[in-house]
Steps between C-alpha positions, in 0.01 A plus 500: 500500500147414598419122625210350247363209602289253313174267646494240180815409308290431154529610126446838598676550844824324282403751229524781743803379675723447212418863399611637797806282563559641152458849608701493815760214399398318829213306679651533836214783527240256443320280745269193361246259655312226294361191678655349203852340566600435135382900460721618797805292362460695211494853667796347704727485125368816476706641783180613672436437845259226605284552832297222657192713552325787323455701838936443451483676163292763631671553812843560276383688215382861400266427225378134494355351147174289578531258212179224601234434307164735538345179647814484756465848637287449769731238696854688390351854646422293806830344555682854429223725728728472816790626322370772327533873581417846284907533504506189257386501140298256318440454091225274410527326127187297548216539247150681656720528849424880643761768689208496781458114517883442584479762736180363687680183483817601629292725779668834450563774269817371319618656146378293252585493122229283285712365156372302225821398335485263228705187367748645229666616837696226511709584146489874584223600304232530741185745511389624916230721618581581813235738789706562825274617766507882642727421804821336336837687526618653139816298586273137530283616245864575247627164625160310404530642151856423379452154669272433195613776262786354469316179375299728225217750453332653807220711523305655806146412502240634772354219726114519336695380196690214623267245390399588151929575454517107614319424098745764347842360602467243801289204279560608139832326446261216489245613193844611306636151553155380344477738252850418386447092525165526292744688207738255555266191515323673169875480334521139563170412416631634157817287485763777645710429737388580871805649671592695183145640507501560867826658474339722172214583729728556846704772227159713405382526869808617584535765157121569591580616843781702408277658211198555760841672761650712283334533105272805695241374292124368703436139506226628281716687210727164516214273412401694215917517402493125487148456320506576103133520329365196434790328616647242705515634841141636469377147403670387845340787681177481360464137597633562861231774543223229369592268793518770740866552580476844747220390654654163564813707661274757663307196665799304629671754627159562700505195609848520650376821672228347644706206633774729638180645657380171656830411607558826705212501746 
């Protein structure tokens, strides 16, 4: 069993961690350094092992997990560079952060797998694009994939897409959440209860999912299934086209490439 070790204990390092302890039925595999205590106390009831340092974790792993935020890169890839080698592994989960700018960070030619993971990882139900670069080992490369397969959905995504996939599953847990408060808010604005709307609404994105998996129909042919003549839904649909409602999606999720963008150079 491969040692993974994790820079960053947060929401998604825990995410990833309890997958794999889940997978394996141990953390004794898994090495952690936060520069939180109350974080590493929490890896500790784990049953993963703490280091002081992330040059420790490193040093004592096969495949280390930089969890930091984008803006932390810099300084982390400093602090690991002496401890770095093209026999270890690295996977980057960072929004905008490149294969080539943790190696030029690191200063050599380590394997490097890029991941945009997203936050339903933590109940299983996650959704990852992952790009491992040319010179990983098909065992790393295997090991990289179940560690968040096993979490949910993964797909393989070349590099020169990494940023754009960052709209498609990394951010848009957020505009569902929205999407799903405005219905509810709309309910309750009406006088219906707000959890037993939310929980309504929570029901059809799931059933709407499922029918988009596995009906074999085209997002297209299940609009049309849904919208009678002169009906309803096509009222709804008409009045989200007035206001705009692709080209409100098609802008914000430009806007989150752009920012991944930004935050990668």
């Amino acid at each position: 069993m491969k040692n993974i070790g994790f820079i960053g204990a947060g929401n998604m390092a825990t995410a990833i961690i309890k997958g794999l302890i889940a997978q394996n039925g141990t953390a004794e595999n898994i090495r952690v350094f936060d520069v939180s205590a109350e974080k590493l106390d929490a890896m500790k009831k784990l049953g993963a092992v703490v280091c002081a340092s992330g040059g420790e974790v490193v040093s004592q792993s096969d495949i280390t997990v930089l969890a930091v935020k984008p803006q932390n890169y810099a300084e982390a890839l400093e602090d690991l560079k002496p401890f770095a080698n093209e026999g270890k592994t690295f996977v980057s989960i960072a929004a905008g952060i490149s294969i080539g700018y943790v190696q030029r960070a690191l200063g050599c030619e380590c394997p490097v797998v890029r991941v945009m993971p997203n936050t339903p990882l933590l109940l299983k139900k996650g959704a990852s694009a992952l790009c491992p670069s040319d010179n990983i080992s098909e065992d790393d490369r295997q090991t990289v994939y179940e560690m968040f397969a096993g979490s949910g959905v993964c797909e393989y995504i070349t590099e020169d897409h990494m940023n754009e996939i960052i709209a498609v599953n990394g951010s848009s847990p957020a505009y569902i959440y929205l999407f799903a408060k405005a219905m509810a808010d709309y309910a309750q604005s009406k006088g219906i209860d707000y959890d037993k709307a939310m929980n309504l609404v929570c029901a059809t994105l799931e059933g709407s999912a499922a029918m988009l998996r596995e009906s074999g129909d085209s997002a297209d042919v299940l609009i049309q299934k849904v919208s009678s003549k002169g009906g309803t839904t096509i009222a709804a649909l008409d009045k989200l086209r007035e206001h705009g409602f692709t080209d409100a999606i098609f802008d914000a999720m430009e806007a989150c490439t752009k920012r991944a963008e930004e935050l990668g150079r």
